[in-house]
C-alpha positions in Angstrom: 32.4 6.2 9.0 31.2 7.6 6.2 33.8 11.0 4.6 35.5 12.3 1.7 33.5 11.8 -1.6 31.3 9.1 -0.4 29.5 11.8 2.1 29.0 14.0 -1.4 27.7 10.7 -3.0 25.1 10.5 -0.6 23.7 14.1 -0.7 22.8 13.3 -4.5 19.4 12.3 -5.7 20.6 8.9 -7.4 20.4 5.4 -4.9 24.6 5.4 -3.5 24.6 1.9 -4.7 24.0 2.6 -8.7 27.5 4.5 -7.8 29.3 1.9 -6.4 28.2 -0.1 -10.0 30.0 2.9 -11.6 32.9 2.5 -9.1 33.2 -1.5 -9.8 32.7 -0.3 -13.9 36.2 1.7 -13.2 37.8 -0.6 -11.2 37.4 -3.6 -13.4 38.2 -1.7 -16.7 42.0 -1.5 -15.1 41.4 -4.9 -14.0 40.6 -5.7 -18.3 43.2 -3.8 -19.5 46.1 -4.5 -16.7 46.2 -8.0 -16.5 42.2 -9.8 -17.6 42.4 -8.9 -21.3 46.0 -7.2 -21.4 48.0 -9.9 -20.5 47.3 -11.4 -23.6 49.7 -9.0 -24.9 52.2 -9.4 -22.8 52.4 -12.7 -23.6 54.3 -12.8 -27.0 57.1 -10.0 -26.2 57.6 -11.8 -23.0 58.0 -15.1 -24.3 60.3 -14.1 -26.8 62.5 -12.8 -24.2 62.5 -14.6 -21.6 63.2 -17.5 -24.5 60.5 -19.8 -22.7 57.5 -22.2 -23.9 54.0 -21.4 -24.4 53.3 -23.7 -22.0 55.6 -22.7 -19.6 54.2 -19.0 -19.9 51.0 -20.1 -18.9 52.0 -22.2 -16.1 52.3 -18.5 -14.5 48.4 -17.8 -15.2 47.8 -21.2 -13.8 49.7 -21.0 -10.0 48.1 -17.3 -9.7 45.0 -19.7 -9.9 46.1 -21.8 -7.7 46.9 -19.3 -4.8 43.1 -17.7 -5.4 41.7 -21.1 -5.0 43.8 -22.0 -2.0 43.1 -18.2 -0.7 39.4 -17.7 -1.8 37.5 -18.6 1.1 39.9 -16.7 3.7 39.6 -13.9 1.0 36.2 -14.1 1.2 35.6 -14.4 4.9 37.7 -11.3 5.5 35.3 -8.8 3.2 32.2 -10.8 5.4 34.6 -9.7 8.4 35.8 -6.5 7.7 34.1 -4.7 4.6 35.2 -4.5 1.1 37.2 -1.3 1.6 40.4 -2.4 3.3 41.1 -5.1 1.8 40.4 -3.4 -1.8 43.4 -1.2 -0.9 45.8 -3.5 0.2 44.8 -5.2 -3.4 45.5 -2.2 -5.7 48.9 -1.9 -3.6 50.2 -5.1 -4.3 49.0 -5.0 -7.7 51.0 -2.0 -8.7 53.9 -3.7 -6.9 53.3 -6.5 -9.0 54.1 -4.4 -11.7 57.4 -2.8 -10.8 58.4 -6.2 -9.6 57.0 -7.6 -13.7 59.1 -4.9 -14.9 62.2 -6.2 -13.4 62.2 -10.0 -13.8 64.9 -11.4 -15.9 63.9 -15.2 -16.0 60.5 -17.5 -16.0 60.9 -18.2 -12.1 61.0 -14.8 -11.1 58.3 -13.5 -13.6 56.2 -16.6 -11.9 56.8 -14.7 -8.3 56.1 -11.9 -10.1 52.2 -12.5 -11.5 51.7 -14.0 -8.1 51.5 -10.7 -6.8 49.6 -9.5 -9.5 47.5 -12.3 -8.9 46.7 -11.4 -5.3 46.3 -8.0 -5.9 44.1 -8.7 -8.6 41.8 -11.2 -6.1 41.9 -9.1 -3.6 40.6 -5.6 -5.7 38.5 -7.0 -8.1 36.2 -9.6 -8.6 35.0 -11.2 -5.4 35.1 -7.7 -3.5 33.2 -5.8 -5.6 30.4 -8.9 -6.8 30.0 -9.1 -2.9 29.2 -5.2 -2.2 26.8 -5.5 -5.8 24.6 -8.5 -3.9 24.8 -6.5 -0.6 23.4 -3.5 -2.2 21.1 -4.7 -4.8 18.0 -7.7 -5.0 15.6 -6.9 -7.5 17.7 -5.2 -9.5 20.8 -7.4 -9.1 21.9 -8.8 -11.8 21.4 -5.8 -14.0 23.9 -3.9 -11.3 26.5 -6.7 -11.4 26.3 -6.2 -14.9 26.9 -2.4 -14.9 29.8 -3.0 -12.3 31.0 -5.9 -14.5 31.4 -3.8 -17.7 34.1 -2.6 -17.1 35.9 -5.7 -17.5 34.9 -5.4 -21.3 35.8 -1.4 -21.8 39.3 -2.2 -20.3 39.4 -4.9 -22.7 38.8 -1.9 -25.7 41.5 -0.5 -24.8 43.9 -3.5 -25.3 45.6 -1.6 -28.9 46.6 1.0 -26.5 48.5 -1.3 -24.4 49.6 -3.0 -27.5 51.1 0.3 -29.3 53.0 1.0 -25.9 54.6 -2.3 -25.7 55.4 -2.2 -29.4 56.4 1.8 -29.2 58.4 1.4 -25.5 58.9 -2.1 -24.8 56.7 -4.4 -22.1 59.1 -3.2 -19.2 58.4 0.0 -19.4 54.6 -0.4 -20.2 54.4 -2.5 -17.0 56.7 0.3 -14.9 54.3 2.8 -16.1 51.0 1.0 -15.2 52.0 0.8 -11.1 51.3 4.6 -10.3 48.1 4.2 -11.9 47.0 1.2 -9.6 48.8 2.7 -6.6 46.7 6.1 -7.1 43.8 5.2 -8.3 43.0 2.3 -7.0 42.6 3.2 -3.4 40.4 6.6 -4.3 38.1 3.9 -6.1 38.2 1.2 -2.7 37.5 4.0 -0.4 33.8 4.4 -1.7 32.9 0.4 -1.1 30.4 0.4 2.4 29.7 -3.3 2.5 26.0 -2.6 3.2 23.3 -0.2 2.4 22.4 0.0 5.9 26.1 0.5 7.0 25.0 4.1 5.9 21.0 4.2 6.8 19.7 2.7 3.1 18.0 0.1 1.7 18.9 -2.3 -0.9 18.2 -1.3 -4.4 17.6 2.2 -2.6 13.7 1.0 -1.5 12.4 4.0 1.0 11.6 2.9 4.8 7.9 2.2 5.3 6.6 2.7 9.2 5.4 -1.0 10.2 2.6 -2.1 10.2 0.5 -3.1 13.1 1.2 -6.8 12.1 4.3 -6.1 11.6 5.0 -4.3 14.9 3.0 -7.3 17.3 5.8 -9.6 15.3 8.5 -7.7 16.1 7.4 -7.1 19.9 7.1 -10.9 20.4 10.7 -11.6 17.9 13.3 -13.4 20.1 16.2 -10.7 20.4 18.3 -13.0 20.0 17.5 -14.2 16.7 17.2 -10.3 15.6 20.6 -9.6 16.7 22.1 -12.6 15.2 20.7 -11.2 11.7 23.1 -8.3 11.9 20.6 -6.2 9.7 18.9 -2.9 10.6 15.5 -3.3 11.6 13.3 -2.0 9.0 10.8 -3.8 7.0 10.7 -7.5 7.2 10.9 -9.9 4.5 12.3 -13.6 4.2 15.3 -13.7 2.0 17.6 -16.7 2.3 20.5 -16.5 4.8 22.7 -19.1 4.7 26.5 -19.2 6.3 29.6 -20.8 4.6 29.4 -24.2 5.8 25.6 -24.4 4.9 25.6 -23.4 1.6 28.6 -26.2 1.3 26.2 -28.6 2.4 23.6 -27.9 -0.9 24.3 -30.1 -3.8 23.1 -26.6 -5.4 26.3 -24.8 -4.6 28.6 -27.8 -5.8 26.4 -27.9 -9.3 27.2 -24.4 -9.8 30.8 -24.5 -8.7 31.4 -27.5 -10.8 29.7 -26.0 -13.9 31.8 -23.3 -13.1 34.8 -24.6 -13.3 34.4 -26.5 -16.2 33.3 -23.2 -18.4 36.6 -21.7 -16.8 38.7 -23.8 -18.5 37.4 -22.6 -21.7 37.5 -19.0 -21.0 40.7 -18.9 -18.9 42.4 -21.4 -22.1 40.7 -18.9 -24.9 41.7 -15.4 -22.9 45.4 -16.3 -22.2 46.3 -17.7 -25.7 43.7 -15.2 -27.7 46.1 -12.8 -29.0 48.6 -16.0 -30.0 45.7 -18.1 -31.8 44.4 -14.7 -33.6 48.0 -14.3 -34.6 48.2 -17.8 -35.7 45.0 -17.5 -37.9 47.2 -15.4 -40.4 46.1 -11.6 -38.0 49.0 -9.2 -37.8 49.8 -8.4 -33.9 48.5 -5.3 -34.1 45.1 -6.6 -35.8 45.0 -9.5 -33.3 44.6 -6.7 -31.1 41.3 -5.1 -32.7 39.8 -8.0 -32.8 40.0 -8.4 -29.1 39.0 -5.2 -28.6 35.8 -5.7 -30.9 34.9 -9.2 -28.5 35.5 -6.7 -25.6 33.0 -4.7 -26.4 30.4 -7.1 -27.4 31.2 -8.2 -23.3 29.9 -5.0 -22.3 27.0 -5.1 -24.7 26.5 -9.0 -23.2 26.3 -7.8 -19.5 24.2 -5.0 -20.1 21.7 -7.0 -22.4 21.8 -10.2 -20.1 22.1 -8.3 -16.9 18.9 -6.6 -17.6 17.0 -10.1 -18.8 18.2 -11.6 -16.1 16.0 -9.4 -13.1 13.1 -10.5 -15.3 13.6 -13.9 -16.9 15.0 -17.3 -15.4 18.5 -17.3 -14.6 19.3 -20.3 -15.5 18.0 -21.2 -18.7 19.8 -17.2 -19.6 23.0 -18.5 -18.6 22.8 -21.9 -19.9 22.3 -20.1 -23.3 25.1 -17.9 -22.5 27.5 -21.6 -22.0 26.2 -22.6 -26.0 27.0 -19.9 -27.4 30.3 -19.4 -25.8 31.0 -22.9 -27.1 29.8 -22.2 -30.7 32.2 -19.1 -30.9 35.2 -21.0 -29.8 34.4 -23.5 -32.1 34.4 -20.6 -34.7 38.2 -19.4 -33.5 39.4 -23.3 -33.5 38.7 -23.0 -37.6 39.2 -19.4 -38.2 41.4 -18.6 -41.4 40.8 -14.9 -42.4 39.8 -11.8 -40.2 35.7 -12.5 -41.4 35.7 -15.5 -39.0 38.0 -14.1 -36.5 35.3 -11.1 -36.1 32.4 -13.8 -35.9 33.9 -15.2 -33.4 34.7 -12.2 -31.3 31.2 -10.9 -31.2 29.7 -14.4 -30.2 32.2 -14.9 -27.3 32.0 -11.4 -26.3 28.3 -11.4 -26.0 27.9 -14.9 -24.6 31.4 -14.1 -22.1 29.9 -10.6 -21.0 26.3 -12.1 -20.1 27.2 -15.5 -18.1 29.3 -12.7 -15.0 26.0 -11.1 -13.8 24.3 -14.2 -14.3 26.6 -16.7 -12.5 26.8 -14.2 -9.8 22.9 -13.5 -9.2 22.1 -17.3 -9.2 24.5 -17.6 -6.5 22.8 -14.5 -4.4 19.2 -15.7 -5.2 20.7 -19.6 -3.8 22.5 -18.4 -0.4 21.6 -14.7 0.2 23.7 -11.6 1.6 24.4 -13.0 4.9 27.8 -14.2 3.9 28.3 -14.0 0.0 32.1 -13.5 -0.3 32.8 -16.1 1.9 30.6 -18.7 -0.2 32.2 -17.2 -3.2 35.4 -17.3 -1.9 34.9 -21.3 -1.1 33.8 -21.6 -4.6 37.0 -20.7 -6.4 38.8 -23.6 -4.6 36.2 -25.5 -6.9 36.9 -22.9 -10.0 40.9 -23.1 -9.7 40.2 -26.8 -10.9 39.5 -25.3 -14.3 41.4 -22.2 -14.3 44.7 -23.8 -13.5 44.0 -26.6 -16.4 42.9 -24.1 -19.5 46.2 -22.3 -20.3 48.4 -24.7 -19.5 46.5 -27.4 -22.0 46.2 -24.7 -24.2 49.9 -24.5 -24.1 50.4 -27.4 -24.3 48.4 -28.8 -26.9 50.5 -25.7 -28.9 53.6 -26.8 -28.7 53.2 -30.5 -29.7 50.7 -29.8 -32.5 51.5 -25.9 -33.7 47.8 -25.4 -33.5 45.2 -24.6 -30.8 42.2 -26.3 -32.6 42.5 -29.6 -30.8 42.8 -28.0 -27.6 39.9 -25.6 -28.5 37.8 -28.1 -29.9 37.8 -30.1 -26.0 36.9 -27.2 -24.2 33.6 -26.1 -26.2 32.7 -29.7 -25.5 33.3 -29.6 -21.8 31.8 -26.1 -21.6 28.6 -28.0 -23.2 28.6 -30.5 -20.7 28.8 -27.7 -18.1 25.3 -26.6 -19.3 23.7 -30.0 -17.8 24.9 -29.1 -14.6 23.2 -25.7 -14.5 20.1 -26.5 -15.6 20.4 -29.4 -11.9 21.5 -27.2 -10.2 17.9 -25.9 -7.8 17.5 -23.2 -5.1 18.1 -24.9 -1.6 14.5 -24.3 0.5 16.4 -24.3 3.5 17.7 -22.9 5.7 15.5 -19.7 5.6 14.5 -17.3 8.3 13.2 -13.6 8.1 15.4 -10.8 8.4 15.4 -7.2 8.3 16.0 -4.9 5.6 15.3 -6.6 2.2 
């Protein structure tokens, strides 16, 4: 059904899904700002009153990772099942319950149960919904609309000092009370445009015009088993071969466990360097506040980074793009594990935030060129049982490694190295041939 301000969408002259790229761009600067980039500056007022460990802090980022790894694939196979839309919603509800529920907590236990909710709101309205509905909608120009839609990780990210002045001006409770009736009122306007397909509303993907068949084309289709044309659960319009694989084929490709493995392993970086940013900018000699710029400035160098990288990579291989993206994001963290003045701090801010902001689109095309549309989430969703492997390790080692040796250079100096071993595994990884068939409307 298509109503409200997606009908109005429609009537307009630009393809519906360069909006929903828009719509992701919105939804993921909340996603920045809330809890991706933002909670980063939660973490220092929080520790200090909740009296807890570094360690022990992150050990809430870590089982949040642990319930989207264990809840991916179900995740996943429910947008397949029934659409991005309702299960958006139900995300941005419990993630401004999460909220209210943050603002409450009065021990570590309870602020655990706490960014668990956040966690699952956060899975279920952000990430895997809305790369799914950018694969559905785009091929050519995919990456370079996963990129648009992924900016807004980065512009949420900008406006970290915001979040930073409230906490400092009204205290984290409130800050956290006051984020809910954003989520809760936003949020489902936002969720209410995703149509998991183009042809859901009689398009095409990347907004491609029908073309009458030709006579080929027609003989073909006369002599097509229905079955198989059925099965294909496409609208019959022009016929191209795309890959199509389900779930448990795609787990059966050493291409999908490359991927997810290389994944994983850059994860533990960027998971490790997000949570503890503001702490180890802080550490470096940065006052709070300036900490809090500096994030900002890798932020926006994320946005530059998908743009830049999103439009390279509809033009250039994938791969060798993202590998680069992997050594670079290695060499900046490398920067931050010696930084001593706000000179290297920036250095390494734009070099992560360029090489962060391009490997999303990239990561996320590679998997649609290797597996298709025909069940995307789910395949993504079986991947971050792979990915909580790394996510679930970074902060906590990060922590860790803190509070024995004051310092995160150790535990920063591991992770560019195993986020340079990561880059091995991409450049394996190769598109599986099979299986293939032709279907409709790509």
């Amino acid at each position: 059904m298509v109503f409200g301000l997606s009908k109005i969408l429609l009537r307009g002259r630009i393809f519906y899904g360069w909006w929903l790229a828009i719509a992701g761009l919105l939804g993921g600067a909340m996603q920045g700002l809330f809890l991706g980039f933002g909670f980063s500056a939660f973490f220092l007022p929080i520790q200090g009153e909740l009296n807890t460990s570094r360690a022990a802090l992150s050990a809430a980022f870590s089982l949040s990772q642990l319930e989207a790894g264990l809840t991916g694939p179900l995740n996943g196979y429910l947008i397949d099942r029934l659409g991005p839309r309702r299960i958006m919603t139900i995300g941005y509800l419990l993630f401004g319950a999460g909220f209210i529920f943050m603002s409450l907590v009065q021990s570590i236990y309870w602020f655990y149960a706490a960014y668990i909710i956040l966690a699952i709101g956060s899975s279920l309205s952000g990430f895997l919904p809305i790369s799914a509905t950018m694969t559905s909608w785009f091929r050519r120009k995919r990456a370079m609309a996963v990129g648009v839609s992924g900016s807004g990780e980065g512009l949420g990210g900008i406006l970290v000092p915001l979040l930073t002045l409230s906490i400092t001006t009204f205290g984290w409770r409130t800050t956290a009370l006051a984020i809910a009736p954003i989520l809760i009122i936003i949020g489902p306007l936002l969720a209410s445009l995703f149509h998991r397909r183009p042809e859901d509303l009689g398009l095409l993907p990347d907004g491609d015009l029908r073309t009458p068949p030709t006579a080929a084309q027609t003989a073909q289709s006369n002599n097509a088993d229905k079955s198989s044309i059925s099965d294909s659960n496409i609208a019959e319009d022009s016929i191209t071969e795309e890959p199509s694989f389900t779930a448990w084929q795609a787990l059966r490709t050493p291409g999908f466990w490359l991927m997810s493995a290389a994944h994983s392993l850059t994860l533990l970086m960027v998971t490790g360097v997000n949570v503890h940013q503001i702490p180890a900018l802080v550490n470096t000699g940065l006052s709070y506040n300036t900490a809090a710029l500096v994030l900002s400035v890798n932020t926006a160098c994320t946005v530059a980074g998908r743009l830049v990288f999103g439009f390279l990579g509809d033009y250039f291989n994938r791969q060798y793009a993202l590998a680069g993206c992997f050594l670079l994001q290695a060499a900046a963290v490398i920067v931050l594990a010696y930084a001593h003045s706000l000179g290297m701090a920036l250095l390494f801010a734009v070099l992560y935030g360029f090489a962060f902001g391009g490997r999303g689109p990239l990561l996320i095309s590679i998997r649609g060129d290797f597996f298709g549309r025909r069940s995307f989430a789910t395949i993504m969703g079986m991947s971050q049982t792979v990915l909580m492997v790394g996510t679930i390790t970074g902060p906590v080692f990060a922590g860790w490694v803190y509070d024995v040796t004051s310092s995160y250079k150790l535990a920063f100096l591991l992770m560019a190295a195993v986020n340079t071993f990561a880059v091995v595994l991409i450049l394996l990884a190769r598109k599986p041939s099979l299986p293939s068939k032709t279907i409709k409307a790509t």
